[in-house]
DOVEXLUM-775692 format. One record per residue (C-alpha): residue number from 1; residue in one letter; x, y, z. Coordinates in steps of 0.05 Angstrom, whole numbers. Layout:
// DOVEXLUM-775692
 resi resn      X      Y      Z
  NUM    a      X      Y      Z
...
This chain:
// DOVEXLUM-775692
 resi resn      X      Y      Z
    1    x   -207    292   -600
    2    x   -208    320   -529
    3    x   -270    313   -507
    4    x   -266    231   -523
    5    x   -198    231   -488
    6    x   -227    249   -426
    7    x   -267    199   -418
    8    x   -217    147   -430
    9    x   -150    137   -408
   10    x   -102    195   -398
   11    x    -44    190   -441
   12    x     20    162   -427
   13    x     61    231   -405
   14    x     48    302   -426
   15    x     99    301   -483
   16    x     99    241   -512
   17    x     15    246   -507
   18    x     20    319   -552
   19    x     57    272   -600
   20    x     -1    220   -599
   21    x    -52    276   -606
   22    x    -24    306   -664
   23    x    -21    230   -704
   24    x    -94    214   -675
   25    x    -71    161   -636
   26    x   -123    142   -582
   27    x    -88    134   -504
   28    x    -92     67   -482
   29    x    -69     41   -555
   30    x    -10     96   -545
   31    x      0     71   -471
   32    x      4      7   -497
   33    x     57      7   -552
   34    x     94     56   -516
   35    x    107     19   -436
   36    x    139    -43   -427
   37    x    111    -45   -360
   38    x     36    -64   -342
   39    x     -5     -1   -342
   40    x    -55     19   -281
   41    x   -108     68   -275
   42    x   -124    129   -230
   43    x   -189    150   -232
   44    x   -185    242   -216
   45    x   -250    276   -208
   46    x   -240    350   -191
   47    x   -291    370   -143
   48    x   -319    399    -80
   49    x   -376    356    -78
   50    x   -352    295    -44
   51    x   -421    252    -62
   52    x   -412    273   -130
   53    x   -343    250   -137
   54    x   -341    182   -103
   55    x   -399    164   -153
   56    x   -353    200   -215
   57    x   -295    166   -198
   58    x   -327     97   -182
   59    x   -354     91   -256
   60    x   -302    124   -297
   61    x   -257     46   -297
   62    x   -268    -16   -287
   63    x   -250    -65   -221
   64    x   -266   -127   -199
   65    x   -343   -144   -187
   66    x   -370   -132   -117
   67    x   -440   -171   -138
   68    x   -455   -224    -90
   69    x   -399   -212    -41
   70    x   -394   -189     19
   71    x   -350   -126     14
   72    x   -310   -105     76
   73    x   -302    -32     92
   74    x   -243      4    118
   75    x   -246     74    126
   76    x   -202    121    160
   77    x   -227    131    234
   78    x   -165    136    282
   79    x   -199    184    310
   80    x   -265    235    311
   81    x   -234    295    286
   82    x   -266    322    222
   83    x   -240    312    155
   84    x   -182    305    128
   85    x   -165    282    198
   86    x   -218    229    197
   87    x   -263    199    134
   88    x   -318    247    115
   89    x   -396    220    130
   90    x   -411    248     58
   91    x   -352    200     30
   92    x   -367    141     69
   93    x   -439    150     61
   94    x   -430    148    -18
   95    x   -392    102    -20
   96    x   -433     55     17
   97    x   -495     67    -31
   98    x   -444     55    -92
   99    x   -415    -16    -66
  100    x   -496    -30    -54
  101    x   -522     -9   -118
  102    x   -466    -58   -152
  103    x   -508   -112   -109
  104    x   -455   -124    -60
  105    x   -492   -189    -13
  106    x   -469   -154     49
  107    x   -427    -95     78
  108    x   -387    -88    141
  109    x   -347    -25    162
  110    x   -281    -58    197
  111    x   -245    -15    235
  112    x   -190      1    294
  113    x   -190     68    335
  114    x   -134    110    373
  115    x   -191    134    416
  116    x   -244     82    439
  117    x   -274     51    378
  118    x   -352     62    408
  119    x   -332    138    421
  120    x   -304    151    356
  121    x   -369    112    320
  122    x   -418    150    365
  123    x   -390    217    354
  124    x   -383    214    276
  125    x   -458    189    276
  126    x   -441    121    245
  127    x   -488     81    277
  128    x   -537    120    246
  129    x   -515    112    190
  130    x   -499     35    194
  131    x   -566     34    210
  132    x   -605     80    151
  133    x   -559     50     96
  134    x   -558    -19    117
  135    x   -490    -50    144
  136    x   -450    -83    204
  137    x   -396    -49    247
  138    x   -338    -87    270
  139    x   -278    -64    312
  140    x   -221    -87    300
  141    x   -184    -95    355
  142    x   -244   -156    380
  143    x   -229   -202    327
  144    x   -189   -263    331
  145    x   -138   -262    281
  146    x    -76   -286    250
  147    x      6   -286    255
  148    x     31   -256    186
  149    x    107   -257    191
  150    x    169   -266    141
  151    x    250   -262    152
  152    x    250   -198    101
  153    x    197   -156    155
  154    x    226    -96    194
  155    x    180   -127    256
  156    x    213   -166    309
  157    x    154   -220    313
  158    x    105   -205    257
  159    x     38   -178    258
  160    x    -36   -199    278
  161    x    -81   -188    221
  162    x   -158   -195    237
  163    x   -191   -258    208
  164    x   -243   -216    173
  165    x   -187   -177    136
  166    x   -152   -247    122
  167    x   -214   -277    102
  168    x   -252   -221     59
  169    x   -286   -235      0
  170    x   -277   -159    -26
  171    x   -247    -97     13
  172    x   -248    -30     -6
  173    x   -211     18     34
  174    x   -227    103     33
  175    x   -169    137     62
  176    x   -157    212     65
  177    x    -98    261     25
  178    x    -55    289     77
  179    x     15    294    110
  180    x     34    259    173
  181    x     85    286    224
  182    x    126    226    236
  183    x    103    178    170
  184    x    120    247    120
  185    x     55    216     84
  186    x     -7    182    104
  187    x    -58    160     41
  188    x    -72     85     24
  189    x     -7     51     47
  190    x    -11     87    119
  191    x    -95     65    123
  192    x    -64      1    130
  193    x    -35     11    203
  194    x   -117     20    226
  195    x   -118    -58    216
  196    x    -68    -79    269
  197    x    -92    -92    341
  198    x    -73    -27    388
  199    x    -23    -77    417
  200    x     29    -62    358
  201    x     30     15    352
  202    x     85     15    410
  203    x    127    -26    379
  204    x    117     15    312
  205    x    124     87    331
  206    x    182     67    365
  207    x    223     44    311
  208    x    265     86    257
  209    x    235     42    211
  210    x    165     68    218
  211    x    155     68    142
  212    x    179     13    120
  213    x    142    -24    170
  214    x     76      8    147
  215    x     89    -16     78
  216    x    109    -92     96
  217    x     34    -87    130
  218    x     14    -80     59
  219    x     30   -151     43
  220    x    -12   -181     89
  221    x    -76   -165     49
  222    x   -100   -133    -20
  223    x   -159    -79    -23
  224    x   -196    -90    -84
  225    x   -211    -16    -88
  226    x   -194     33    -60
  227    x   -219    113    -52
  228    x   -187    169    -34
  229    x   -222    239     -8
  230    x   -177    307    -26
  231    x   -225    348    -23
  232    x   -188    390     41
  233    x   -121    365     55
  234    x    -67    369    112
  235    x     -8    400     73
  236    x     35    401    136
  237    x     25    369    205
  238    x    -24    310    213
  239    x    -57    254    221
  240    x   -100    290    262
  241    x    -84    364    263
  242    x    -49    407    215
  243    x    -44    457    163
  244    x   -108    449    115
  245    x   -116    457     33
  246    x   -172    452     -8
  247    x   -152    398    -55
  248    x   -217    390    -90
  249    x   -204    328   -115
  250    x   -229    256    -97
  251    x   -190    189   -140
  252    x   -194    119   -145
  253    x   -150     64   -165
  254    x   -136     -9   -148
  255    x    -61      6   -140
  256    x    -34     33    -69
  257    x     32     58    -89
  258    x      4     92   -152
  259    x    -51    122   -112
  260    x      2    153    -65
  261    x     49    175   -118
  262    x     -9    214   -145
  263    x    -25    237    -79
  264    x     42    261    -58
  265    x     48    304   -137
  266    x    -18    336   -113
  267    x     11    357    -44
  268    x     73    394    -79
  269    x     28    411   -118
  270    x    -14    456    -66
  271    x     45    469    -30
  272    x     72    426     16
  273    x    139    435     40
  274    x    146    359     75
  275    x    159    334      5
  276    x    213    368    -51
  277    x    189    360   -128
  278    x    229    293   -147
  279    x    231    255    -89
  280    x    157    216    -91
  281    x    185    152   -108
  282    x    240    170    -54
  283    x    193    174     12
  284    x    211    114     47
  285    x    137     77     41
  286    x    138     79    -28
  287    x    204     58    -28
  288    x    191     -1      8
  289    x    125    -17    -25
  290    x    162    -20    -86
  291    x    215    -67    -66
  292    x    159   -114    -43
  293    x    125   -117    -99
  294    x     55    -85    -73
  295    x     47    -39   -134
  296    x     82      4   -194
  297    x    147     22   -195
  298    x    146     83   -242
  299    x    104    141   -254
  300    x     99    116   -331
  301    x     53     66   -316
  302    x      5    110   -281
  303    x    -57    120   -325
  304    x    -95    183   -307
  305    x   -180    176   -328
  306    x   -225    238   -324
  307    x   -282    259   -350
  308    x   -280    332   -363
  309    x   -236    391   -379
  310    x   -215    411   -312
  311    x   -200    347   -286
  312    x   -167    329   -360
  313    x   -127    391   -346
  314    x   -105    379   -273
  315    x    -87    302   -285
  316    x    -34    340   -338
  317    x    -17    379   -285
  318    x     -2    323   -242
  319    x     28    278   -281
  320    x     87    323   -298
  321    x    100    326   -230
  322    x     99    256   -224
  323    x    151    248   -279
  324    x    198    291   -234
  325    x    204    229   -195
């Protein structure tokens, strides 16, 4: 009964999935009868390998096709520093050849640097890359773009948000697991701030409403998948420098605020001290996210998928941290 378990969805919570165990209930028929809310799924591969995970992860559930489309990536390079300060070439690399073997018409890696945009590409070997796997490069920060604005945002004027954000077909966004000294987290919701032109971040790190304003940038556009690379973590500090765990771990999911719940349970869980056990849905981006609709609102409609008995094991692990709030 296991061994079929974990390669389907992972049940409902720890207790109430021992109950659906013992009657032979399979998971997603017990998530089902058992959540009145709509269920979501997190993809957990437990691994070193980063190449071997990003293809695990990327076939265990199912998303919206990326055939004939051209899929905009959006990785995490703020700056040149090596992982988990910056996205690792393995991960990127993978996941380019994934998005290409689901016969994606074209690729483009869309990005915004702290440091200059050609530096960072140049020193992280990217053009190489762009060049061996096959796709375009586009900064940012050049790109004409968009007013998004609404009277609920915590920004004075709005926000630009690049036409080829605005106007993808399909965007899939790789971010890394890791603390943040000022943001308390930065995962999927925080990748977000990489879109906005340079011209914002005053304006941002300036305000004591950092987070929620890195949430509200959330509304302006939808990834239609999105990765996430634990394999070595910043349990304190960050984004760029900090105290580093091996996480061994690399997820997927098409929900941001799930994603970063399940990202925050496996912080406590290696020991950060940024975040106390019970306060995920607290931490004031998830918060926010929440109130604005942009994903779940409770860890019982987080669907863990594995498949094997480590990772089976772990996404328990996980998940009862999760149900600590």
């Amino acid at each position: 009964m296991k061994k079929n378990i974990n390669r389907r969805e992972f049940i409902k919570t720890t207790a109430l999935g021992s109950v659906a165990l013992s009657m032979g209930i399979h998971s997603s028929l017990f998530a089902s009868l058992t959540s009145s809310n709509p269920m979501v799924k997190v993809a957990l591969q437990k691994t070193s390998d980063r190449k071997f995970g990003v293809k695990k992860v990327m076939g265990l559930f199912d998303y919206s096709s990326m055939q004939n489309k051209h899929v905009i990536v959006k990785p995490n390079f703020n700056t040149s520093d090596p992982a988990p300060a910056s996205t690792h070439n393995d991960t990127l690399s993978q996941l380019i050849y994934e998005i290409k073997e689901r016969d994606a018409k074209h690729i483009t890696l869309a990005e915004r640097s702290y440091q200059s945009f050609d530096e960072v590409i140049d020193e992280k070997g990217i053009k190489k890359m762009s060049d061996e796997l096959g796709f375009d490069i586009k900064n940012l920060d050049l790109d004409d773009y968009i007013l998004f604005n609404r009277d609920d945002l915590h920004w004075k004027n709005g926000f630009r948000v690049p036409n080829i954000i605005n106007d993808a077909e399909y965007i899939v966004t790789t971010c890394c697991l890791k603390t943040h000294f000022k943001g308390v987290i930065t995962m999927s919701l925080k990748l977000s701030v990489g879109i906005l032109p340079k011209v914002h971040m005053k304006e941002l790190h300036r305000s004591k409403d950092i987070n929620s304003m890195i949430a509200e940038i959330n509304l302006a556009y939808k990834p239609d998948l999105i990765v996430m690379d634990g394999v070595k973590t910043f349990i304190s500090g960050g984004p760029s420098r900090g105290t580093v765990a091996d996480g061994n771990v690399i997820l997927a999911a098409t929900d941001r605020v799930a994603l970063d719940a399940v990202g925050t349970a496996i912080l406590i869980d290696l020991g950060t001290t940024k975040i106390k056990r019970g306060q995920i849905f607290e931490i004031e981006q998830i918060k926010r996210a929440i109130e604005l609709g942009i994903g779940i609102s409770n860890p019982d409609q987080i669907e863990f998928i594995t498949d094997d008995d480590e990772s089976f094991e772990y996404a328990n692990k996980i998940k009862t941290i999760l149900n600590d709030g």
